[in-house]
ROSE-4610 file (N, C-alpha, C; in Angstrom, 1 decimal, always signed):
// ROSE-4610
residu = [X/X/X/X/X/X/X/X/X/X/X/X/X/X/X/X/X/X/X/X/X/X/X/X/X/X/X/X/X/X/X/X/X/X/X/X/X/X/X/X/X/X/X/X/X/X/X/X/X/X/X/X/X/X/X/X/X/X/X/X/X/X/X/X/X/X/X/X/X/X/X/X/X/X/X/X/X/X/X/X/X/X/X/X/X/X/X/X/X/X/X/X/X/X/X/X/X/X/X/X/X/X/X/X/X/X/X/X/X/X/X/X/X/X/X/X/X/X/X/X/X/X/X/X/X/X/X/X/X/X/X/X/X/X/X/X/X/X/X/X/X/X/X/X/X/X/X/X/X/X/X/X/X/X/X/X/X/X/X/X/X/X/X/X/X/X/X/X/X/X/X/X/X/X/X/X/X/X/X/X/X/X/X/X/X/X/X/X/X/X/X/X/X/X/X/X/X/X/X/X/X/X/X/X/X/X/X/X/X/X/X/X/X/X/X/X/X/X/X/X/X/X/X/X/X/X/X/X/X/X/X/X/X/X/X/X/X/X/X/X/X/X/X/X/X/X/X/X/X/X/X/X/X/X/X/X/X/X/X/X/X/X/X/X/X/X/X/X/X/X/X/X/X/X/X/X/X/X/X/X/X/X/X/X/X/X/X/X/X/X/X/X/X/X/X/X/X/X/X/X/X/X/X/X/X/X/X/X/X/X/X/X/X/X/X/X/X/X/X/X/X/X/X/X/X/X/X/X/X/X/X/X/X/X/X/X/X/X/X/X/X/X/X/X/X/X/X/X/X/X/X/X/X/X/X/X/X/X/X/X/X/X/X/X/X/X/X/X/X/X/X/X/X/X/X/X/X/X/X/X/X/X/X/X/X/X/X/X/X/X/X/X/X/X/X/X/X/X/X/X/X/X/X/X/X/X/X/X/X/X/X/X/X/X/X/X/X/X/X/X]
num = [1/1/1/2/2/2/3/3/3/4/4/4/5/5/5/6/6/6/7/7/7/8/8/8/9/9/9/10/10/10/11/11/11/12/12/12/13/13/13/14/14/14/15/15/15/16/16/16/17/17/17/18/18/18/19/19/19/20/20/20/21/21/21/22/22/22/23/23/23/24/24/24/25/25/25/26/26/26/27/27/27/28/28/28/29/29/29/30/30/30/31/31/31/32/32/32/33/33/33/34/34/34/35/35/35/36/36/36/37/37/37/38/38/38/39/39/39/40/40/40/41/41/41/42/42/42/43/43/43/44/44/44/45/45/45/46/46/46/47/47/47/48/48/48/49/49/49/50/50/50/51/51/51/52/52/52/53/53/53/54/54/54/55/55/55/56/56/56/57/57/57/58/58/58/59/59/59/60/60/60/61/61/61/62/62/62/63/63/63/64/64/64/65/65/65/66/66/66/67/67/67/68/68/68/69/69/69/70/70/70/71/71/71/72/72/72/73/73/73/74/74/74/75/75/75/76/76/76/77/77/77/78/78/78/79/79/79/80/80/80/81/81/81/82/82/82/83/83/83/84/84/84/85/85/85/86/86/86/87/87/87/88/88/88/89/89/89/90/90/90/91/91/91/92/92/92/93/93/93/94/94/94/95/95/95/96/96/96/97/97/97/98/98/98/99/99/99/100/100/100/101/101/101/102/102/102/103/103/103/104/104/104/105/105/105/106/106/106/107/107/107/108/108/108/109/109/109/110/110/110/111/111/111/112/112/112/113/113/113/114/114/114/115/115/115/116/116/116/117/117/117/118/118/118/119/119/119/120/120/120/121/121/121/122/122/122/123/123/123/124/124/124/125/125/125/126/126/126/127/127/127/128/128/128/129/129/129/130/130/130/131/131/131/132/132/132/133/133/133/134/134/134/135/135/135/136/136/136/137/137/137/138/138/138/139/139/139/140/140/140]
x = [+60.0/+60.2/+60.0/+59.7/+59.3/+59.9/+60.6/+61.7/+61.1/+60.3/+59.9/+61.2/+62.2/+62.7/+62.5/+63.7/+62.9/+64.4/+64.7/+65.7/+65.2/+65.7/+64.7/+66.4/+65.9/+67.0/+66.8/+65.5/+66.0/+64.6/+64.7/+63.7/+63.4/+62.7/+62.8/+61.8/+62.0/+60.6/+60.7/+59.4/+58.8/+58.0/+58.5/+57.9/+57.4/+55.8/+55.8/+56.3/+56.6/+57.4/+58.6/+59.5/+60.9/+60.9/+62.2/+62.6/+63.6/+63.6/+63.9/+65.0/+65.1/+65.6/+65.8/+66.7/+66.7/+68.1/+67.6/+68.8/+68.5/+70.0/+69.6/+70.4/+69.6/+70.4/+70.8/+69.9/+70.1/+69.3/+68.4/+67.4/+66.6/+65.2/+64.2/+63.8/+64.0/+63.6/+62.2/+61.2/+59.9/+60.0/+59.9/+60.8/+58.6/+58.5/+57.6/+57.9/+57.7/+58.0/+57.1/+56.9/+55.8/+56.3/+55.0/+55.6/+56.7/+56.7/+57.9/+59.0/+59.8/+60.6/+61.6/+63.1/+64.0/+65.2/+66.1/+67.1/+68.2/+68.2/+69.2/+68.1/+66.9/+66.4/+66.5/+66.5/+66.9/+68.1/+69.2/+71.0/+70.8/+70.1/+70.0/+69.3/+68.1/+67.7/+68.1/+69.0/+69.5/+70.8/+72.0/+72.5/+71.9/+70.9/+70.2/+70.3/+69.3/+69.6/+70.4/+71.4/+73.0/+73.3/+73.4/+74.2/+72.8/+71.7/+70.6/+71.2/+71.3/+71.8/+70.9/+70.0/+68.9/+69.3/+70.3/+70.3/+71.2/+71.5/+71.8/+73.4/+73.2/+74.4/+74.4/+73.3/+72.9/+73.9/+73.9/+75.3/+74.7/+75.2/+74.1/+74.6/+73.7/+74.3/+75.8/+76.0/+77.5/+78.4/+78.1/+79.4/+79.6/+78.5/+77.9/+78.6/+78.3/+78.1/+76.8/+75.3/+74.7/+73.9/+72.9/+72.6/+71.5/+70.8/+69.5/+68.6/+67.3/+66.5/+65.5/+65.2/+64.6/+63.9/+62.3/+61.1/+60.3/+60.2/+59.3/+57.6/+57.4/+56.2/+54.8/+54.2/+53.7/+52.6/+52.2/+51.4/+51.6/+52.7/+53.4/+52.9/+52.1/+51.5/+50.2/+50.1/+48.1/+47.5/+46.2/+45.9/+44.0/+44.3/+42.8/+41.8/+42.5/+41.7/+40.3/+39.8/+38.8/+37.7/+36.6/+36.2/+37.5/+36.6/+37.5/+38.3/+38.4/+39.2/+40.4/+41.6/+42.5/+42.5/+43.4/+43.5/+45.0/+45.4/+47.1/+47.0/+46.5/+47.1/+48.6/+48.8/+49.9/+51.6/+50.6/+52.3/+52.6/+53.8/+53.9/+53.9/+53.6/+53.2/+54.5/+54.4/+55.5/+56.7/+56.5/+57.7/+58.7/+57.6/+58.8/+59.2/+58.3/+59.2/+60.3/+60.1/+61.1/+62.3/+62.7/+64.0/+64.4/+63.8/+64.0/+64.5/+63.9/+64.1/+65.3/+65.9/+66.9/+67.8/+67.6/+68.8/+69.1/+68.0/+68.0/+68.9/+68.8/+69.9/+71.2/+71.4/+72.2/+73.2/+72.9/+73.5/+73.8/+72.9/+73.2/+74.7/+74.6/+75.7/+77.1/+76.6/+78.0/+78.9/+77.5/+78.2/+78.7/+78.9/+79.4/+78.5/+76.9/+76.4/+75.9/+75.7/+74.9/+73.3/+73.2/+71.3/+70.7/+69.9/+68.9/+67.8/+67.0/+65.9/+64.4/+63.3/+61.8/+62.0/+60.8/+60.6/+59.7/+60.4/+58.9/+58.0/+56.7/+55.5/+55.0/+55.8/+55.4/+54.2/+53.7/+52.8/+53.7/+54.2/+55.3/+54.8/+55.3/+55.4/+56.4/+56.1/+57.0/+57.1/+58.0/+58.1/+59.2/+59.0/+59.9/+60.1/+61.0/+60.9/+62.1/+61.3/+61.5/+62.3/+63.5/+64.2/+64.0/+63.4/+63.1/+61.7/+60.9/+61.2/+61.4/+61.9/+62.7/+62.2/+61.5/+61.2/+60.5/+61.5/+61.8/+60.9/+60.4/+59.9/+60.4/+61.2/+61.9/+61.7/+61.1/+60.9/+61.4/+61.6/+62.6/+61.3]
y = [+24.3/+22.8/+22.3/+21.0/+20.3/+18.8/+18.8/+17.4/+16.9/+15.5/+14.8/+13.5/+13.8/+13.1/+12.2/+11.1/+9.7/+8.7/+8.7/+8.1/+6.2/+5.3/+3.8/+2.6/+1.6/+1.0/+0.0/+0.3/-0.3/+0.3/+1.1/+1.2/+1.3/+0.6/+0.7/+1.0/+1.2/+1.8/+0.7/+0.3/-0.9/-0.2/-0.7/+0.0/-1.0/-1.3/-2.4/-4.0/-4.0/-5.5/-5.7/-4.2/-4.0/-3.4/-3.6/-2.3/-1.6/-0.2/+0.4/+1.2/+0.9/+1.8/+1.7/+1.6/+0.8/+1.3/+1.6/+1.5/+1.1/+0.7/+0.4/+0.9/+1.2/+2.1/+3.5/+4.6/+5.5/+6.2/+7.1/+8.2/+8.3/+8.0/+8.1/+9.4/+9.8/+11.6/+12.0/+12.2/+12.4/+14.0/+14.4/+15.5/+16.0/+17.2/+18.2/+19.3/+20.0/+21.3/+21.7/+23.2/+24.2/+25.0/+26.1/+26.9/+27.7/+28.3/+29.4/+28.7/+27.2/+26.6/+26.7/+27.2/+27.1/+25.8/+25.9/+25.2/+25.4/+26.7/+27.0/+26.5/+26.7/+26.3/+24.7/+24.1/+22.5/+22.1/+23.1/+22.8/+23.5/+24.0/+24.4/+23.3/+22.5/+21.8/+20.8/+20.3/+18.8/+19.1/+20.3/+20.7/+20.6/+20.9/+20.9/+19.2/+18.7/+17.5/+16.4/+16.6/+15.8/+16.2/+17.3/+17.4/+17.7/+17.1/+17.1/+16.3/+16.4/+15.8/+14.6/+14.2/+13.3/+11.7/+11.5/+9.6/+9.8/+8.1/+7.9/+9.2/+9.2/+10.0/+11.3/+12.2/+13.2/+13.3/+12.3/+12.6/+13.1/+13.0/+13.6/+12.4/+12.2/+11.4/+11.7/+13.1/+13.7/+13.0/+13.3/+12.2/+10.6/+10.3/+9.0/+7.9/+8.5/+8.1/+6.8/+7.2/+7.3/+7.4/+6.5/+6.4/+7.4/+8.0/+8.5/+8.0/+7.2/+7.0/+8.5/+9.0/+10.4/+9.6/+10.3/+10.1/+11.5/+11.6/+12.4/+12.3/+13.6/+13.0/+14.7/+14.9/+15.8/+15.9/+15.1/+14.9/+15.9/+15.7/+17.2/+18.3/+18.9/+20.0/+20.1/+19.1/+18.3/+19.5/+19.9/+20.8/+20.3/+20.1/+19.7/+20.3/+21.8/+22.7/+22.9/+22.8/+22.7/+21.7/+20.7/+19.5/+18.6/+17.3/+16.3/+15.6/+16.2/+16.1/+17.4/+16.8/+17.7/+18.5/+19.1/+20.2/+20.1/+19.7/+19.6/+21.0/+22.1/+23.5/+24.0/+23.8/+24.1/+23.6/+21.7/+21.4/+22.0/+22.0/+22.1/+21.0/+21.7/+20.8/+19.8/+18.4/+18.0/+18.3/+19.1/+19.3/+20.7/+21.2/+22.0/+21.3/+20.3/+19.6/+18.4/+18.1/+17.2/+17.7/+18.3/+18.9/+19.6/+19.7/+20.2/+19.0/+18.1/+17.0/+16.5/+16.5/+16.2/+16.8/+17.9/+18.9/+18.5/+19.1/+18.2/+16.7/+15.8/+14.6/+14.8/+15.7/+15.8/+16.9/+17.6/+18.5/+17.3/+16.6/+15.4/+14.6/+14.2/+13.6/+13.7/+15.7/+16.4/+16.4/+16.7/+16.6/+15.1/+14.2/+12.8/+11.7/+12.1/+11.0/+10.4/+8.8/+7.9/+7.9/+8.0/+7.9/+7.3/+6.8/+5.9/+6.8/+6.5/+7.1/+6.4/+7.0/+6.3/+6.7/+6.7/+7.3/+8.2/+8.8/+10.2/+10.1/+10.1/+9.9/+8.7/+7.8/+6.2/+6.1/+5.2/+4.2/+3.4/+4.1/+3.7/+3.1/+1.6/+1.1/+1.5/+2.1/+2.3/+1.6/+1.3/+0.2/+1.2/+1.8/+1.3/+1.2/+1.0/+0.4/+1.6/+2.5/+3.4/+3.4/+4.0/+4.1/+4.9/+4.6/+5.6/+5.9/+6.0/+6.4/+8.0/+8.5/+9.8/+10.2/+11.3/+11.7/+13.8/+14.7/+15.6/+16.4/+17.2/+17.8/+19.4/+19.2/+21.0/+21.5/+22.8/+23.6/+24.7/+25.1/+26.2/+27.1]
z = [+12.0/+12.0/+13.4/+13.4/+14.5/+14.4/+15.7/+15.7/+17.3/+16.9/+18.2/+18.5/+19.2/+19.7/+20.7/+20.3/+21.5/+21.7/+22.8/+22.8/+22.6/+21.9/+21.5/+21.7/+22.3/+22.3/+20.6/+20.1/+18.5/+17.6/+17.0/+15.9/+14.6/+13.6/+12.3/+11.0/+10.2/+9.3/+8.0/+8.1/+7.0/+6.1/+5.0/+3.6/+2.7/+2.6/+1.5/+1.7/+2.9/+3.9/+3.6/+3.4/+3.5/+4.4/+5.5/+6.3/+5.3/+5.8/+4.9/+5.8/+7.0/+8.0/+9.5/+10.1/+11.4/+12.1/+13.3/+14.5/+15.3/+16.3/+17.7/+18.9/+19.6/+20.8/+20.3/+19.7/+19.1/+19.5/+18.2/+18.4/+17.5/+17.4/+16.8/+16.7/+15.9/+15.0/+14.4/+14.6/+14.0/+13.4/+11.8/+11.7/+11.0/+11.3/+10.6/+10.0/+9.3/+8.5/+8.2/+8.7/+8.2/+7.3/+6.6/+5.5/+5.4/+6.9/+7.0/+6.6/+7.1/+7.6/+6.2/+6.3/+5.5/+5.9/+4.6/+4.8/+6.3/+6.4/+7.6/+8.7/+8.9/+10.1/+10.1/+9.0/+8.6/+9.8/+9.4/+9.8/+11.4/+11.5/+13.0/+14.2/+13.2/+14.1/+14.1/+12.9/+13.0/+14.0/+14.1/+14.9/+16.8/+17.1/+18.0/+18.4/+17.3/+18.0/+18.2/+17.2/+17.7/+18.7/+18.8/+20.8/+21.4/+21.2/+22.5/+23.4/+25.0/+25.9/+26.6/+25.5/+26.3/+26.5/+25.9/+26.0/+27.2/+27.8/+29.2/+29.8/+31.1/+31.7/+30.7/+30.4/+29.8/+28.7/+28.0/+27.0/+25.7/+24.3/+22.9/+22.4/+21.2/+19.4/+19.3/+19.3/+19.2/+20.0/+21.2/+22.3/+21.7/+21.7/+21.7/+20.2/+19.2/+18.3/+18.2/+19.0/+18.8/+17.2/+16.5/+15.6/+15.5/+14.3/+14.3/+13.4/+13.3/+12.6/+12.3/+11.0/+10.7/+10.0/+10.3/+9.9/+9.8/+8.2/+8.1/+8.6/+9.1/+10.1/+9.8/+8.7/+8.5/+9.9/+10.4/+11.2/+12.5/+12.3/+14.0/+14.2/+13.0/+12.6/+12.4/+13.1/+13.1/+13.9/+13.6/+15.3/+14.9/+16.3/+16.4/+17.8/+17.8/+18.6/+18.7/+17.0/+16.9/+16.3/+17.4/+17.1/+17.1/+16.7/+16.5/+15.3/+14.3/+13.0/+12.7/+13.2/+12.8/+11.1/+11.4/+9.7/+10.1/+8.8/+8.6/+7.2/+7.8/+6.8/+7.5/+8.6/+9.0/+8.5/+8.0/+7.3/+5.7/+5.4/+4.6/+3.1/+2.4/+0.8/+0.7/+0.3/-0.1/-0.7/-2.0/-2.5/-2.0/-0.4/+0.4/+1.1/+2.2/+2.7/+2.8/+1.3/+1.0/+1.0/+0.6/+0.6/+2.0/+3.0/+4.0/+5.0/+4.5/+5.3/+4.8/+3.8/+3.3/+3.6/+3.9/+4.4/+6.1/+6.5/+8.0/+8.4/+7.0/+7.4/+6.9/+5.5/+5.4/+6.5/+7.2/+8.4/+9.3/+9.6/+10.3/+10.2/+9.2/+8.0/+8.7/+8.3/+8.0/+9.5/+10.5/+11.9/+11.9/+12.0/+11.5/+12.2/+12.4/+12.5/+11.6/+12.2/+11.3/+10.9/+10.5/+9.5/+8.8/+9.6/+8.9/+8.3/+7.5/+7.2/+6.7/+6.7/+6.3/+5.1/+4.5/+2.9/+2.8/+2.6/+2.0/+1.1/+1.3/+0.4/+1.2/+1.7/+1.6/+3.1/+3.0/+4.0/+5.1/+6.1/+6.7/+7.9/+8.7/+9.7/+10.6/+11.3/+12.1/+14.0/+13.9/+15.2/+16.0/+17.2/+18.3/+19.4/+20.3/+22.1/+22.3/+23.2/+24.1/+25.1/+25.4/+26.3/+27.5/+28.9/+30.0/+30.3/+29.2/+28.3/+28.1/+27.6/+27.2/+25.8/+25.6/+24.7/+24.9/+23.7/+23.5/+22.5/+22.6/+21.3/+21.0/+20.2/+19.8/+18.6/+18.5/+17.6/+17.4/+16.2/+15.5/+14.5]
């Protein structure tokens, strides 16, 4: 799994000309899942990134109570080593990573942060303003 973090003083995800999902002064989450990628690796990386120490005075979501906006983002897994048209063989099929992603927020949850989320499958707008800007990319 692949979690592109970004610390954003507000960001939200539009679906169809609904927001569907919004924080502010939080953490913008861009989440990928490859084939290996299990549920425990799910609770490991959402663990990781609640106490990532990236927002101001190196603090985490955890200290903070800091919000998370999670966006599934198959794209993370793009590779375009060769020529100019990536090959997404590396993400995984939807109906593994749906549930991965869901586990991922639900770990979230459990640690006691807040969560917003995009929609899986959907045509998503996604808007947001960057803090620092500060931005993390961790893989498991």
């Amino acid at each position: 799994m692949r979690a592109l973090v970004q610390t954003v003083s507000r960001a939200s995800v539009t679906v169809d000309g609904s927001v569907v999902g919004a924080v502010e002064d939080g953490l913008l989450v861009l989440v990928g899942v490859t084939h290996s990628d299990t549920s425990e690796i799910s609770v490991t990386l959402a663990h990781k990134v609640h106490e990532l120490r990236i927002l101001d005075d190196e603090r985490s979501a955890a200290e903070t109570g800091a919000p998370v906006l999670v966006v599934s983002q198959f794209t993370l897994y793009g590779d375009a080593r060769k020529g100019r048209r990536p090959t997404w063989a590396a993400a995984a099929r939807p109906e593994v990573a749906e549930p991965l992603i869901e586990a991922f927020c639900a770990a979230l949850r459990e640690r006691g942060a807040t969560v917003q989320t995009g929609r899986f499958r959907a045509h998503m707008l996604v808007e947001s303003v960057n803090v620092g800007p500060r931005t993390v990319l961790l893989e498991l």
